[in-house]
TORKEPA-618924 format. One line per field, with one value per residue (C-alpha): residue number from 1; residue in one letter; x, y, z. Coordinates in pm, whole numbers, plus 32768, in hexadecimal, padded with zeros to 4 digits. Layout:
residues N
n (NUM / ...) $
res (a / ...) $
c1 (X / ...) $
c2 (Y / ...) $
c3 (Z / ...) $
This chain:
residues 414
n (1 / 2 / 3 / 4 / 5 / 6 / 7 / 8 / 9 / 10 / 11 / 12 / 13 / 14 / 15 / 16 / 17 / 18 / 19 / 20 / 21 / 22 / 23 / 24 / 25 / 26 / 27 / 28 / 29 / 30 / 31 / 32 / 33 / 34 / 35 / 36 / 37 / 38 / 39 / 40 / 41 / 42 / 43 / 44 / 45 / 46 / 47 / 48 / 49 / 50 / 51 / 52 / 53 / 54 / 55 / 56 / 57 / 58 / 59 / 60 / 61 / 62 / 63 / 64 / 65 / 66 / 67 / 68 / 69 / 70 / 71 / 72 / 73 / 74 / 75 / 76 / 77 / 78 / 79 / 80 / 81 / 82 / 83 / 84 / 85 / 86 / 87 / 88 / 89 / 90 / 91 / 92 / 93 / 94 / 95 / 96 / 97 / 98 / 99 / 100 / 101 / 102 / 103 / 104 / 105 / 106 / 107 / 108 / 109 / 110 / 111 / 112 / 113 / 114 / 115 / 116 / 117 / 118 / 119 / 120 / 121 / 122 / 123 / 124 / 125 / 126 / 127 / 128 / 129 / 130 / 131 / 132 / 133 / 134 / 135 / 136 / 137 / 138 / 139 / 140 / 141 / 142 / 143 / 144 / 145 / 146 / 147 / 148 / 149 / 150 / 151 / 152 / 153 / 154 / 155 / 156 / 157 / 158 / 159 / 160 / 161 / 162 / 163 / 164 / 165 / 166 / 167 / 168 / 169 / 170 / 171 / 172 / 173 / 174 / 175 / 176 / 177 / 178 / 179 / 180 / 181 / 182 / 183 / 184 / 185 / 186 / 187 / 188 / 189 / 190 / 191 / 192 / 193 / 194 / 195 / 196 / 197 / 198 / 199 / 200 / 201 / 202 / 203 / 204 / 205 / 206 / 207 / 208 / 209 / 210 / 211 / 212 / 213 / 214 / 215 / 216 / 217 / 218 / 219 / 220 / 221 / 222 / 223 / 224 / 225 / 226 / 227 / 228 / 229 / 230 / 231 / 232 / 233 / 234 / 235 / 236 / 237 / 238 / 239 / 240 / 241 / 242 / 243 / 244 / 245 / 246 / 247 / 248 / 249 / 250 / 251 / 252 / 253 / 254 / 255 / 256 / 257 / 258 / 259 / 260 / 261 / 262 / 263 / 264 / 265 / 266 / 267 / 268 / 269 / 270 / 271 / 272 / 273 / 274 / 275 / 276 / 277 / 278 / 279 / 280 / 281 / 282 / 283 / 284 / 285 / 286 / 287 / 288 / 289 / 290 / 291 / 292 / 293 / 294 / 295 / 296 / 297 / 298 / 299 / 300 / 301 / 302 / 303 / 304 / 305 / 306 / 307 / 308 / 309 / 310 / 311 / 312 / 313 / 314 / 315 / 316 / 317 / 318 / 319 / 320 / 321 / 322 / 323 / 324 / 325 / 326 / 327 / 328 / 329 / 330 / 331 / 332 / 333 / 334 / 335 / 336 / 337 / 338 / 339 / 340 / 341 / 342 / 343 / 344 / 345 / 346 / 347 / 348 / 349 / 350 / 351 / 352 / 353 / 354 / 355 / 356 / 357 / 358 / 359 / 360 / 361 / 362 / 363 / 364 / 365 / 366 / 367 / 368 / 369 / 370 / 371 / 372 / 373 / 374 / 375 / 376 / 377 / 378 / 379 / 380 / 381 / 382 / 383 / 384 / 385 / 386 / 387 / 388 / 389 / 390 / 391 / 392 / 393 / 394 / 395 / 396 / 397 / 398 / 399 / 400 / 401 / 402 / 403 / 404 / 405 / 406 / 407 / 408 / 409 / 410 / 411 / 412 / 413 / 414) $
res (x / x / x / x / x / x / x / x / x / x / x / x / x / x / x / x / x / x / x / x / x / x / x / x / x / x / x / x / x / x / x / x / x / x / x / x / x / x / x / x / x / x / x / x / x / x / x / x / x / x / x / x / x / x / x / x / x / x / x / x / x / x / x / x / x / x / x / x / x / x / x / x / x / x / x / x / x / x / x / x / x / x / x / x / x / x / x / x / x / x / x / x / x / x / x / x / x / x / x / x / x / x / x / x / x / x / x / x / x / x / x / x / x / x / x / x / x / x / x / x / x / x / x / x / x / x / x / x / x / x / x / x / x / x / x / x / x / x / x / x / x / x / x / x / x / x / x / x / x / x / x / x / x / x / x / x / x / x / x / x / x / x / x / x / x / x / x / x / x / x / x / x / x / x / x / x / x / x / x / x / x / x / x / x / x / x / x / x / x / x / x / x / x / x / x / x / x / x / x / x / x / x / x / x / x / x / x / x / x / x / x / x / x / x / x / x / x / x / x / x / x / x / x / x / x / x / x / x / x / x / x / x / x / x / x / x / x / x / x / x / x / x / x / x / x / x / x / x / x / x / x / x / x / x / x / x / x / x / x / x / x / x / x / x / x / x / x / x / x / x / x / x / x / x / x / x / x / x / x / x / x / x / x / x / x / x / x / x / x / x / x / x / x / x / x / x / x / x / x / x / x / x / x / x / x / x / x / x / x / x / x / x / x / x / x / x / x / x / x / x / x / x / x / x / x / x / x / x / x / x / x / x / x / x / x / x / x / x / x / x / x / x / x / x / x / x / x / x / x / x / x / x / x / x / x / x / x / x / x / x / x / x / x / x / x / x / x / x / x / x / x / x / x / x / x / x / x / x / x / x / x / x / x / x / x / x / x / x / x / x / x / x / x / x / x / x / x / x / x / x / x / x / x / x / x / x / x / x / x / x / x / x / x / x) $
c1 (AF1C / AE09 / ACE0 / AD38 / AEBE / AE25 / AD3E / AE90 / AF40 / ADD8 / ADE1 / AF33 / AFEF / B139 / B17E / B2B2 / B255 / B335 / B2F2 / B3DE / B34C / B431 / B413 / B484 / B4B3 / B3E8 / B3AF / B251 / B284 / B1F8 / B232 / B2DD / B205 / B08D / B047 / B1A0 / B266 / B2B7 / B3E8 / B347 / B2D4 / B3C1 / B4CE / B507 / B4B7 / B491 / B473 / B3B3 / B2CC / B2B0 / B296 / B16E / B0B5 / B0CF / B054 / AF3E / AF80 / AECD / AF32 / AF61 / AF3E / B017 / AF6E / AE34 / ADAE / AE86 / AF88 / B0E1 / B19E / B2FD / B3CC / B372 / B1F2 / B21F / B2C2 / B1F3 / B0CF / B16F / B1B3 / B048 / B081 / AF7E / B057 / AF7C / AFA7 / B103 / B19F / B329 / B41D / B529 / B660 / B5F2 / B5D5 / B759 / B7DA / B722 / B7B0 / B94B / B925 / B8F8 / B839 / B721 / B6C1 / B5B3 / B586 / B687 / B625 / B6AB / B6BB / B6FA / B7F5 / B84F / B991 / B928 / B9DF / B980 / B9AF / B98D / B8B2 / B8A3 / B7F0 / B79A / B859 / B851 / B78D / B886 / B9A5 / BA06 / B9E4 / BB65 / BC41 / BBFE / BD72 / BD0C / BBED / BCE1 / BDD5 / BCA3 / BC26 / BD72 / BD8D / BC3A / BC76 / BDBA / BCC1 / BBD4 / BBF6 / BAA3 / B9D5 / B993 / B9B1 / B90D / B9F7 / B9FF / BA50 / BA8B / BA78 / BACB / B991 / BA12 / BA5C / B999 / B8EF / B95E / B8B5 / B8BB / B86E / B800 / B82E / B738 / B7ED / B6BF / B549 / B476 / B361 / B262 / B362 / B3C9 / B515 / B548 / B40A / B400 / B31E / B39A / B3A2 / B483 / B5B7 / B5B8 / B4A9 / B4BC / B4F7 / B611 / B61C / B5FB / B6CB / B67E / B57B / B58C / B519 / B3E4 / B351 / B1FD / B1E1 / B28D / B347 / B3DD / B464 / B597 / B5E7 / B577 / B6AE / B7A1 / B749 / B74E / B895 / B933 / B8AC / B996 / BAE8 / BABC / BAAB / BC05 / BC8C / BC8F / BCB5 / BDC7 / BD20 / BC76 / BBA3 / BB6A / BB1E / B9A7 / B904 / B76C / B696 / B578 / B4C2 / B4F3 / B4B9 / B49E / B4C4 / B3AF / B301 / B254 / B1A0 / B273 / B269 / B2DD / B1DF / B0D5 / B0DC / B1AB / B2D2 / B420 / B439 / B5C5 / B623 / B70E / B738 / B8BA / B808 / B803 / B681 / B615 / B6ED / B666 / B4F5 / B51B / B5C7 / B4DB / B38B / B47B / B50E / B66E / B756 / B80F / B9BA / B9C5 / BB23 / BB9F / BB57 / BA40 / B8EB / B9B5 / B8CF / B9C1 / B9F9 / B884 / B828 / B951 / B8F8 / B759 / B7DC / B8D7 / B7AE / B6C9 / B664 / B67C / B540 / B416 / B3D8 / B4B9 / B4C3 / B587 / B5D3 / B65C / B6A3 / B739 / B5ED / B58F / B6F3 / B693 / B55C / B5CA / B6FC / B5E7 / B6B1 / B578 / B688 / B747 / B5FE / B5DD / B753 / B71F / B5B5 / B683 / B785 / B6A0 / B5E7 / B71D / B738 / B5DF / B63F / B6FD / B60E / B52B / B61C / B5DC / B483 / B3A8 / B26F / B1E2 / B29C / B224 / B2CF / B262 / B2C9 / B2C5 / B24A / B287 / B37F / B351 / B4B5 / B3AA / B377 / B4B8 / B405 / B31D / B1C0 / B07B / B03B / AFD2 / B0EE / B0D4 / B0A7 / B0E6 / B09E / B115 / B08B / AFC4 / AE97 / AE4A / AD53 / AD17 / ADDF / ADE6 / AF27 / B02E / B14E / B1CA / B177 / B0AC / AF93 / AF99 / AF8D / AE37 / AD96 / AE11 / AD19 / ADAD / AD0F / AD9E / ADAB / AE36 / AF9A / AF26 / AE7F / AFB6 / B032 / AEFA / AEDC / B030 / AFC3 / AEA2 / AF7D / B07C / AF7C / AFA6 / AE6A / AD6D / ABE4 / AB67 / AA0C / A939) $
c2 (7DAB / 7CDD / 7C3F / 7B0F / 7B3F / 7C3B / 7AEA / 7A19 / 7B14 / 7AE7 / 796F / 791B / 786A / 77F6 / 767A / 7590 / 7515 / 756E / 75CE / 75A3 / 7643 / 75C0 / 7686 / 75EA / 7738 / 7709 / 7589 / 758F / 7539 / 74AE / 7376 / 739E / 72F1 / 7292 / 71B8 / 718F / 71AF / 7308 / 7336 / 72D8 / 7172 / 7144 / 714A / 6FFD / 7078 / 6F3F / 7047 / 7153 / 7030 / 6F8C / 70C3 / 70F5 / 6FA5 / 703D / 71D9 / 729D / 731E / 7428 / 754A / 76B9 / 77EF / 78DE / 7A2D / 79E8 / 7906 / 7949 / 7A47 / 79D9 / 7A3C / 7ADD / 7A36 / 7B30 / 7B27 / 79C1 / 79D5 / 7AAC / 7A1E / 78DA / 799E / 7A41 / 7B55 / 7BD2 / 7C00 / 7D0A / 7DDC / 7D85 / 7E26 / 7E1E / 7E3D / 7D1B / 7E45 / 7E86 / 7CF6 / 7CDC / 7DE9 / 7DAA / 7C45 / 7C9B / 7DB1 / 7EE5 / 7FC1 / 80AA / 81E4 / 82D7 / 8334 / 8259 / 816C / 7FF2 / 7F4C / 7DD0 / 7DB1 / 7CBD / 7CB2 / 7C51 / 7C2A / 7D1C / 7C99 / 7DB4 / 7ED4 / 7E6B / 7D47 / 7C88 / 7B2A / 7AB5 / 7B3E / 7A9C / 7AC5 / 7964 / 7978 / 79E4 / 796B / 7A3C / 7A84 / 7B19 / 7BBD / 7C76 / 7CF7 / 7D81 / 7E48 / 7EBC / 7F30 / 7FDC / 80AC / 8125 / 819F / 821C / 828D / 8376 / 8407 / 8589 / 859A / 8473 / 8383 / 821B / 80E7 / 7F80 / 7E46 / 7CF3 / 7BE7 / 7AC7 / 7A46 / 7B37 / 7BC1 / 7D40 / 7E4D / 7FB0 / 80C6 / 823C / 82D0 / 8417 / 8553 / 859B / 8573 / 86B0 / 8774 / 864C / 855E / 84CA / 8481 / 83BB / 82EA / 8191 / 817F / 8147 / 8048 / 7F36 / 7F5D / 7DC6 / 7D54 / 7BF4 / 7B79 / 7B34 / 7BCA / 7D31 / 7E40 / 7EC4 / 7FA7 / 80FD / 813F / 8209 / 82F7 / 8281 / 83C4 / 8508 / 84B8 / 83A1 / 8430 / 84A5 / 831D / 82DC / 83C4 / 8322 / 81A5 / 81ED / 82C8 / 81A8 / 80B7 / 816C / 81B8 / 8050 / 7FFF / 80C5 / 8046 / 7EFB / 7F0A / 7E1E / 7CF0 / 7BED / 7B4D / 7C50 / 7D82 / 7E1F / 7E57 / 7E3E / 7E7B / 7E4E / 7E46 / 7FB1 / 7FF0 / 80C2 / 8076 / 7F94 / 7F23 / 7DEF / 7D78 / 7CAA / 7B28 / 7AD0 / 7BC8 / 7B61 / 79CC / 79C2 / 78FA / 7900 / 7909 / 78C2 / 78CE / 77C6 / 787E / 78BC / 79A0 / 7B1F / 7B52 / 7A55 / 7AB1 / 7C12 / 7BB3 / 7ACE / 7C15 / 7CEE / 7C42 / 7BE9 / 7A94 / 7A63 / 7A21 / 78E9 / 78CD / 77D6 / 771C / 76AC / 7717 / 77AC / 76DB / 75E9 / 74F4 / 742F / 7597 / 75FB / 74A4 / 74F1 / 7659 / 75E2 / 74A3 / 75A8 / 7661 / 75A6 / 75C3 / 7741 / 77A2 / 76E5 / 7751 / 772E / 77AC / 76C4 / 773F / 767A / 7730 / 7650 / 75C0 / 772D / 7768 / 7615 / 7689 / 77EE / 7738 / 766B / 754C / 741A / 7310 / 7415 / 7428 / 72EA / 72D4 / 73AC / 7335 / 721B / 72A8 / 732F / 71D9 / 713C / 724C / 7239 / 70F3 / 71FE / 72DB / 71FC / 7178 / 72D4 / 7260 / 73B4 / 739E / 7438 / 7438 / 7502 / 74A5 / 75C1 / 7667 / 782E / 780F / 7713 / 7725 / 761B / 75C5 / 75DA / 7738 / 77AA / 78BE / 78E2 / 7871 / 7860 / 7710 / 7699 / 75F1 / 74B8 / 74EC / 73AF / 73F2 / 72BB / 72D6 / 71E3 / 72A0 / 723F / 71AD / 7084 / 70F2 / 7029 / 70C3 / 6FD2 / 70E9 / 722F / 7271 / 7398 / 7293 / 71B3 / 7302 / 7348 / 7224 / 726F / 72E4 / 742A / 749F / 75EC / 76F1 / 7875 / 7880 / 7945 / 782F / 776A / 781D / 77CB / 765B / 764D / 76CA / 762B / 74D9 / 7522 / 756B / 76C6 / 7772 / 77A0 / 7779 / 78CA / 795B / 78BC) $
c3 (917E / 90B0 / 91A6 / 9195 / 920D / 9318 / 9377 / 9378 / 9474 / 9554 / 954C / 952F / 9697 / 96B3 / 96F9 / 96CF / 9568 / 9430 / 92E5 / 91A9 / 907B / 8F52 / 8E48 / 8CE5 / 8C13 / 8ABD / 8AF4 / 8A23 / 88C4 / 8784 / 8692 / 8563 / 84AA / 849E / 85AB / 862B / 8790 / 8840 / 88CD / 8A32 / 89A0 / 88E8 / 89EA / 8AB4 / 8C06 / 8CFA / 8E3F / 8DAF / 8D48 / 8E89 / 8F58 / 8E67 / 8EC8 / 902E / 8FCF / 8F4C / 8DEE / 8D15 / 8C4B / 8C73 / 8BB0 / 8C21 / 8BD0 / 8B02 / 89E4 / 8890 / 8943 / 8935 / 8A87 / 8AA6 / 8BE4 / 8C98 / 8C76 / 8CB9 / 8DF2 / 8E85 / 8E31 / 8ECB / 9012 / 9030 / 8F77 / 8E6F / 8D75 / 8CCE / 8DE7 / 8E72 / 8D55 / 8D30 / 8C13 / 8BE1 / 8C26 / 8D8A / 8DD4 / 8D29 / 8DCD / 8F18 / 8EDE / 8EC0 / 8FF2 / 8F25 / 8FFE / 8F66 / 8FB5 / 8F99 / 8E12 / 8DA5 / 8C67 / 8C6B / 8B0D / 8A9B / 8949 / 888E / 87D7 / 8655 / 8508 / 83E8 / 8299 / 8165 / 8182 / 8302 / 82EE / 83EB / 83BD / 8532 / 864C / 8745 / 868E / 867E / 87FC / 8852 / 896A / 8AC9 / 8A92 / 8943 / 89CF / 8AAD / 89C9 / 8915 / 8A0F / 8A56 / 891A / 8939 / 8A8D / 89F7 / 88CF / 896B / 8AEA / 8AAA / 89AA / 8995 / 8B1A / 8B63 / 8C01 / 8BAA / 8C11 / 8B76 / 8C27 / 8BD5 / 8C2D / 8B6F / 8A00 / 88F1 / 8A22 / 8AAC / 8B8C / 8B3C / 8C3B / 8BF0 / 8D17 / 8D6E / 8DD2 / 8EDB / 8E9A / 8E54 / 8F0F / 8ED2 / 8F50 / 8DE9 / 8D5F / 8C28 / 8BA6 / 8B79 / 8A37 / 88FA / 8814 / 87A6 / 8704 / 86FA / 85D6 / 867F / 850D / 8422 / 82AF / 8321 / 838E / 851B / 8561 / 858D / 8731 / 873A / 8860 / 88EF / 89B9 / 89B4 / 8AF9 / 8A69 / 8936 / 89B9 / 89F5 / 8875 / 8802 / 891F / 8875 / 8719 / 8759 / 8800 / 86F9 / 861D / 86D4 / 8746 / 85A5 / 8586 / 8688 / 862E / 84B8 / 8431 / 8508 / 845C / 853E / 8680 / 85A0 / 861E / 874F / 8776 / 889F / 8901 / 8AA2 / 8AFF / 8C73 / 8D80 / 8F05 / 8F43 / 907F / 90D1 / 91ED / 92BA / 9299 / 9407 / 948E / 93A1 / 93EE / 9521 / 94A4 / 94DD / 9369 / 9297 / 9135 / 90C5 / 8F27 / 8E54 / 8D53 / 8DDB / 8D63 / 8E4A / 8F77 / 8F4F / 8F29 / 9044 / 9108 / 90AC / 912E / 926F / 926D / 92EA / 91A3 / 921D / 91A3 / 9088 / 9037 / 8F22 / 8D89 / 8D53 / 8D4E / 8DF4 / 8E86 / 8FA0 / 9004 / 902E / 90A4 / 91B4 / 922B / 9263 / 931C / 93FD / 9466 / 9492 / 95CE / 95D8 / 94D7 / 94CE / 935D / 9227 / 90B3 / 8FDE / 8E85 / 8D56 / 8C42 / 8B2D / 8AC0 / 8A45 / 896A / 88D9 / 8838 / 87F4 / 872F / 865C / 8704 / 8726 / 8789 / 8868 / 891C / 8963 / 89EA / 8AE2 / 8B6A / 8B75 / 8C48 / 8D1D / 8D4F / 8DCF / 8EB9 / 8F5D / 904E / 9112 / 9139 / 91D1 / 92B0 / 936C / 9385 / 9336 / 93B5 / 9296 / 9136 / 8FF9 / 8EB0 / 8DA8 / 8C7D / 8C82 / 8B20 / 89D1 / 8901 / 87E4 / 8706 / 85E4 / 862F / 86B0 / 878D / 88D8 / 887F / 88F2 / 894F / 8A93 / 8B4F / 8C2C / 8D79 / 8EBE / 8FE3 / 90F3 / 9231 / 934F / 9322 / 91A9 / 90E7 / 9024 / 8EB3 / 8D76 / 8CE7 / 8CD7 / 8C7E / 8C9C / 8B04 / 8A6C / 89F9 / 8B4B / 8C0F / 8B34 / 8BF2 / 8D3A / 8E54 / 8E9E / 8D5D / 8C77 / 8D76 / 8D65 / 8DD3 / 8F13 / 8FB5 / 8FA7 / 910B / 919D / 9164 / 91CE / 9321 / 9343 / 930B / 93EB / 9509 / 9518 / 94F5 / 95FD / 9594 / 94E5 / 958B / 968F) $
């Protein structure tokens, strides 16, 4: 545990007040052209805006200056977590997040389902991101395929549309209490235009998992030959069990998840938080907005994840962006009907359309509270947030202000 959680857990008392941390994946972006509008101002956002008027605003860098954050990173850094030494691979948050339990040497992995052009090309990262019921039939196709791998069993998971889980699973750890090793490298290159990488050992103990990837990589390949769009398989986020200190424990909250994407859920799981039921498609808002007002009165702190904002910019979509700020603006009356006593609005990292990728911009941080300071920024906007009186801050000190706001905190030292 890093000093300054350890001081949270010191100073940290329980009272009545609320917390709703809303967390709007990849909202940070960037104009398309010189001098114009990101997504942020350039949605109409009449309740974002006045809820601004009311807030503190300033900006947050998730990991460090010029590093651009995976969700991961960003969430924990959101939740008090150093993410450089809360270290977890994206296939143990997914399979955490759809129930898969890990054990002991066993080695979680996120895929993607691509499409392969000639000479295995990479033509689509997300293969055109498929249908969940497509997703399905894929990985159907795939355990039928490939049930294990020299000995190694292995099992496929659906998460949801390009996205799958695969698990190696260890036949027993040895004498110094290791099983399969988490540390390799990519098979995904995170680019289009070139065919998947071959997995490569970091340490000897994980080269047994290098051979179990690039295996699969290739009976998944056969398998699915004759499809046009669904025809590859990249990974990338190996993992082993990890361990966190808890979040409940930590700031003594009775701390929920409202999330419909498995990563989140299993982050959320992992660090403590009770994963609420969400009905309805997934990312559907009425359904999220419905299972926080439910149970309400039974936590006194709640994660609220959107995730649409992020596919948005990953598709390179500006004006599907600003849709579904949008969206999300006409959903904020209701969550101030429930009357929070603190309410965070904040972004896990950027993800600008103009990119099409994570980046390393600051994203805007609002803080609304009856405990803040006079602030001159007049929305919830990358450049407005810039002016506000909260300042750029590390993504760690978000918890703590959060606390501090909602009363929560006794005085540190004499």
């Amino acid at each position: 545990m890093s000093d300054l959680m350890e001081t949270i857990r010191h100073i940290a008392k329980k009272t009545d007040s609320k917390i709703l941390m809303v967390v709007l994946d990849g909202v940070g972006g960037l104009p398309l052209t010189v001098n114009g509008d990101t997504e942020l101002a350039a949605a109409t956002t009449p309740n974002l805006d006045a809820l601004a008027l009311e807030s503190q605003l300033g900006q947050v860098e998730l990991v460090g200056a010029g590093i651009t954050p995976g969700s991961g990173p960003g969430h924990l850094s959101l939740f008090g977590y150093d993410p450089l030494r809360y270290v977890v691979g994206r296939g143990a948050l997914s399979a955490v997040g759809i129930g898969v339990r890990l054990r002991a040497g066993d080695v979680a992995v996120r895929g993607n389902f691509a499409t392969l052009g000639p000479d295995r090309v990479i033509v689509d990262r997300r293969a055109g991101r498929p249908s969940d019921e497509k997703n399905a039939e894929t990985v159907a196709r795939l355990r039928a395929a490939i049930p294990e791998i020299d000995g190694t069993p292995v099992e496929i998971y659906t998460e949801s549309e390009h996205r799958f889980v695969v698990v190696f699973r260890s036949q027993g750890v040895d004498e110094a209490g290791q099983g399969l090793g988490a540390n390799l490298s990519d098979v995904d290159p995170q680019v289009t235009g070139v065919p998947p990488q071959v997995a490569e050992a970091g340490d000897p103990t994980s080269e047994r998992t290098a051979f179990l990837v690039n295996e699969f990589v290739a009976r998944a390949e056969t398998a699915l030959r004759g499809e046009s769009q669904v025809n590859g398989v990249l990974f990338r986020g190996y993992s082993d069990v990890p361990h966190f200190p808890s979040f409940p424990d930590t700031y003594g909250l009775r701390a929920a998840c409202i999330a419909s994407y498995p990563m989140y859920k299993g982050l959320a799981s992992l660090v403590g938080m009770d994963v609420l039921e969400v009905q309805g498609e997934e990312d559907a808002l009425e359904g999220k907005v419905a299972a926080l007002a439910a149970h309400w009165a039974d936590y006194d702190f709640f994660y609220f994840h959107v995730k649409k904002t992020d596919s948005a910019g990953e598709d390179g979509d500006f004006g599907a962006k600003v849709k579904k700020i949008e969206l999300f603006d006409a959903l904020l009356p209701r969550l101030r009907e429930l009357r929070p006593d603190v309410l965070c609005i904040v972004g896990d990292h950027s993800t600008p359309s103009k990119l099409g990728s994570h980046s390393w911009h600051p994203v805007p941080l609002l803080i609304h509270s009856p405990y803040g300071r006079k602030d001159l920024a007049a929305r919830y906007t990358e450049e407005e947030a810039g002016r506000g009186s909260l300042g750029l801050r590390r993504g760690t000190d978000v918890m703590p202000l959060l606390m501090a706001n909602a009363l929560k905190l006794n005085k540190y030292g004499a």
